[in-house]
C-alpha positions as CSV (number, residue, x, y, z in Angstrom):
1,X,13.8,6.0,-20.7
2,X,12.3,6.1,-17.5
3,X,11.0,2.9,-15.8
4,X,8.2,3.6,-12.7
5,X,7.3,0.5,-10.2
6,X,4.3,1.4,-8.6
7,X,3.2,-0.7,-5.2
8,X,0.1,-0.4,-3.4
9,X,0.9,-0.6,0.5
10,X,0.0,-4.3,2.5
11,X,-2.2,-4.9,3.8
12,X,-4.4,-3.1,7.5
13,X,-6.8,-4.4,9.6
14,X,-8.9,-1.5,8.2
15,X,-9.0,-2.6,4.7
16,X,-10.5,-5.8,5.9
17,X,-13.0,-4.2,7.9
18,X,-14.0,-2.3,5.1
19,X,-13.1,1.2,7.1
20,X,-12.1,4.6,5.0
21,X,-8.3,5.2,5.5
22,X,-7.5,8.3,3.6
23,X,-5.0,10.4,5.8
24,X,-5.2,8.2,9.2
25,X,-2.0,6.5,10.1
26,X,-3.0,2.6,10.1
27,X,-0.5,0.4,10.2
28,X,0.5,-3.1,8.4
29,X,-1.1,-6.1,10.0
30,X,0.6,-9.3,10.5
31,X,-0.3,-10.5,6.6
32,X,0.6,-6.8,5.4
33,X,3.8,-7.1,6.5
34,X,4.7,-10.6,5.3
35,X,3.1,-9.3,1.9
36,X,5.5,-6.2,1.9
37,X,8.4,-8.7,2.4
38,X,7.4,-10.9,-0.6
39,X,7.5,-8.0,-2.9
40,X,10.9,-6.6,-1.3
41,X,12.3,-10.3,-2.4
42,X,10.2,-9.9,-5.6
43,X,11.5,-6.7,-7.0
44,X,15.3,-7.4,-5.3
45,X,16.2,-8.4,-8.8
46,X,15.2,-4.8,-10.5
47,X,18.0,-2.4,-9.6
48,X,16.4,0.7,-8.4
49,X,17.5,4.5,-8.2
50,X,15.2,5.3,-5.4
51,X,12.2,4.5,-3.5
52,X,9.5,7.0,-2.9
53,X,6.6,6.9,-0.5
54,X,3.7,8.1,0.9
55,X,4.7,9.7,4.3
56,X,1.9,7.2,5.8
57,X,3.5,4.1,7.8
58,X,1.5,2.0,6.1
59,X,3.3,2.5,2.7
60,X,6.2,3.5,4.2
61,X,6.9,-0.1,6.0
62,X,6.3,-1.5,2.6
63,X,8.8,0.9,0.9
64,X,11.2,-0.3,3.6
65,X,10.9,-3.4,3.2
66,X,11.4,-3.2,-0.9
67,X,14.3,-0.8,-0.2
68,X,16.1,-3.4,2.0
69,X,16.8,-5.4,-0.6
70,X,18.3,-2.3,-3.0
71,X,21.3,0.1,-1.9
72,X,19.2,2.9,-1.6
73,X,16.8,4.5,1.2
74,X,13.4,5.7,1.3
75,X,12.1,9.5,0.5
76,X,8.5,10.5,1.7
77,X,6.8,12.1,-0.9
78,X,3.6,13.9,0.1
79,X,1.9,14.0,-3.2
80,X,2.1,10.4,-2.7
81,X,0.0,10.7,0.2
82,X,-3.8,8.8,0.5
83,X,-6.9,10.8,-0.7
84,X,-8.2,12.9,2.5
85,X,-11.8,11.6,2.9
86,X,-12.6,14.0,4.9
87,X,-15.8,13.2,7.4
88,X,-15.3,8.9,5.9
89,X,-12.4,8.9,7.6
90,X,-12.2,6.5,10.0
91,X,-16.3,5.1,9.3
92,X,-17.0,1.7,8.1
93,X,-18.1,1.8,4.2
94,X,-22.0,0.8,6.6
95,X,-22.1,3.4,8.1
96,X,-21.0,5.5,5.3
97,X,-23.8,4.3,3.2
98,X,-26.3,4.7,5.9
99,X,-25.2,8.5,6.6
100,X,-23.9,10.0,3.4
101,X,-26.3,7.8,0.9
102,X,-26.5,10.6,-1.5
103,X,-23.1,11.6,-1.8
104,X,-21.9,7.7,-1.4
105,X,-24.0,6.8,-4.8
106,X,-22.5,9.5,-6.2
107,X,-18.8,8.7,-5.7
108,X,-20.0,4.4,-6.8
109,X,-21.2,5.8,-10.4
110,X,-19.7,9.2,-11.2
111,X,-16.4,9.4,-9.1
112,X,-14.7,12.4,-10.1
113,X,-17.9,14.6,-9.6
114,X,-17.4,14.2,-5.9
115,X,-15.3,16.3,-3.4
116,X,-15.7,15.2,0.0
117,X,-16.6,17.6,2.6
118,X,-13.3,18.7,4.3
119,X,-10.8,16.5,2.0
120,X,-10.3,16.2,-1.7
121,X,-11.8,15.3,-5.2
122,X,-9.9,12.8,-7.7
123,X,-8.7,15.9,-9.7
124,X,-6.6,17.1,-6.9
125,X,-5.5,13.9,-6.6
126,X,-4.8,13.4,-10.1
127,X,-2.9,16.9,-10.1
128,X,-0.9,16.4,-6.7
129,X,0.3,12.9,-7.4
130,X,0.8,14.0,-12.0
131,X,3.2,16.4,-10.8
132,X,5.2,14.6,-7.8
133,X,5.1,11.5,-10.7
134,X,6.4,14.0,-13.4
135,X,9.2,15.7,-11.3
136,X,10.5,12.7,-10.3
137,X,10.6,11.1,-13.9
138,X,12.7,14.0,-14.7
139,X,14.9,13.6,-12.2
140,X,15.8,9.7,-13.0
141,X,14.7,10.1,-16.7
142,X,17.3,6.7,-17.4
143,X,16.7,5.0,-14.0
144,X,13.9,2.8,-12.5
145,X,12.3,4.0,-9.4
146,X,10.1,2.3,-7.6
147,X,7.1,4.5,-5.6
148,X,4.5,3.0,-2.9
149,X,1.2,4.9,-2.3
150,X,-2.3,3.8,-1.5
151,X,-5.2,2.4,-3.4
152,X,-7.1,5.6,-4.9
153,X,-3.6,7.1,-5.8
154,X,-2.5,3.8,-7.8
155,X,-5.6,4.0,-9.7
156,X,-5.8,7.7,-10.3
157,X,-2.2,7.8,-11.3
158,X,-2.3,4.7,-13.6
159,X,-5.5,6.3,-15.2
160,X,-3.0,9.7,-15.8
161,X,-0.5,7.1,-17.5
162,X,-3.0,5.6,-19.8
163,X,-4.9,8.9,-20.6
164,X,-8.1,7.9,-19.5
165,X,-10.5,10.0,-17.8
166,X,-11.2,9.9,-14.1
167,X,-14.8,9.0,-14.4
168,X,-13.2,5.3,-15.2
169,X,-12.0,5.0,-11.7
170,X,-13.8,2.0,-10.7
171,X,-12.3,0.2,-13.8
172,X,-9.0,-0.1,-12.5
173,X,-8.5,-2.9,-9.7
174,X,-5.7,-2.1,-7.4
175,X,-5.2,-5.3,-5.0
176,X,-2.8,-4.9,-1.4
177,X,1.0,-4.9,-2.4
178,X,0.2,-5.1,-5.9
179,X,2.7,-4.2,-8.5
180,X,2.5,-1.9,-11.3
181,X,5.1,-1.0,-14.1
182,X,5.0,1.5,-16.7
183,X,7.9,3.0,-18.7
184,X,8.0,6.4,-19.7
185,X,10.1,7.4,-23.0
186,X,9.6,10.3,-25.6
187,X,6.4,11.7,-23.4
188,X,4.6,8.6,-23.5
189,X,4.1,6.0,-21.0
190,X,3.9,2.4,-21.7
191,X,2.5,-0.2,-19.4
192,X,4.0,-3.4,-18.8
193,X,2.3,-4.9,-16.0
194,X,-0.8,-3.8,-13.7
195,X,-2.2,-5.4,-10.8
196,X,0.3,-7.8,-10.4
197,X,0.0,-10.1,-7.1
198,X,1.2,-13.4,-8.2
199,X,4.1,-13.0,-5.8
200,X,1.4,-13.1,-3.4
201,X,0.1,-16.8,-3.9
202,X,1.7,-18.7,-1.5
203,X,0.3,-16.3,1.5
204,X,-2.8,-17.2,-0.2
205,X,-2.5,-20.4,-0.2
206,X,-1.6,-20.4,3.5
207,X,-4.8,-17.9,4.4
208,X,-7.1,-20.4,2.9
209,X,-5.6,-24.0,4.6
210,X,-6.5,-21.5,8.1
211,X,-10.4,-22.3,7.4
């Protein structure tokens, strides 16, 4: 039996301002990084085998700051990597809707029909991040590991684990530093927790005594 912890990254600057990521190198802001340290302290309890990551900093700091509180370091994993928007990167979701209307409604109601013009569609995501997922199941098949991407690969991946299609993209929620865990035995996985930011309150709490 195979036990996977999957972590969306904290929390940038860009995902407030509502900017496309994909492969640009943004790092943590000052609440990302306090929300990577609360899941390190969160998951210190689960003994892991490894931590993987996306090469990006902004998972990576999070991985390092979960795999400070285990005896193990962290392994970039580029099928772990963000989706490559390819000319949204970097854009505000505005602008975005302003210059690429068509394509935009597109990706809001039929997801996986859309391949962005010099990056990817969700089904090379799904088939990059399956078989990184896959190999690495095999190679702690009685071991948890714990493995910190981005938003679109969280949901595509935790659509792969629950055998639904791509097209239901937008039904999964994926929130900053959000953990996920599944268990994988006898070719099935099994969820056990998705979406999970309770550890996250208190900073809540604390963002909205600011106003």
């Amino acid at each position: 039996m195979s036990r996977v912890i999957l972590v969306r990254h904290g929390e940038t600057d860009w995902n407030q301002e509502e900017i496309f990521r994909g492969r640009i190198d943004v790092k943590l802001n000052t609440t990302g990084l306090r929300q990577a340290e609360e899941t390190g302290k969160t998951l210190a309890g689960m003994s892991m085998a490894a931590v993987y990551t996306s090469p990006l900093s902004r998972a990576k700091i999070t991985a390092g700051k979960i795999a400070q509180f285990q005896k193990v370091s962290v392994v970039d994993e580029e099928g772990f990597t963000d989706m490559h928007f390819g000319e949204w990167q970097g854009l505000p979701l505005r602008e975005v809707r302003e210059r690429f209307r068509a394509i935009y409604d597109v990706w809001k109601i039929e997801p996986h029909k859309v391949k962005f013009s010099g990056g990817e569609s969700l089904k090379e995501v799904a088939e990059r991040s399956r078989s990184t997922l896959m190999r690495l199941t095999e190679k702690h098949s009685e071991g948890t590991v714990c493995i910190v991407s981005h938003r679109v690969i969280c949901k595509v991946m935790i659509l792969n684990m629950l055998e639904l299609p791509l097209s239901r993209f937008w039904n999964i929620r994926q929130d900053t530093c959000a953990i996920n865990i599944f268990v994988y035995q006898d070719g099935m996985w099994t969820v056990e927790r998705i979406n999970d930011t309770c550890h996250l309150k208190s900073l809540e709490k604390e963002r909205l005594s600011d106003f």
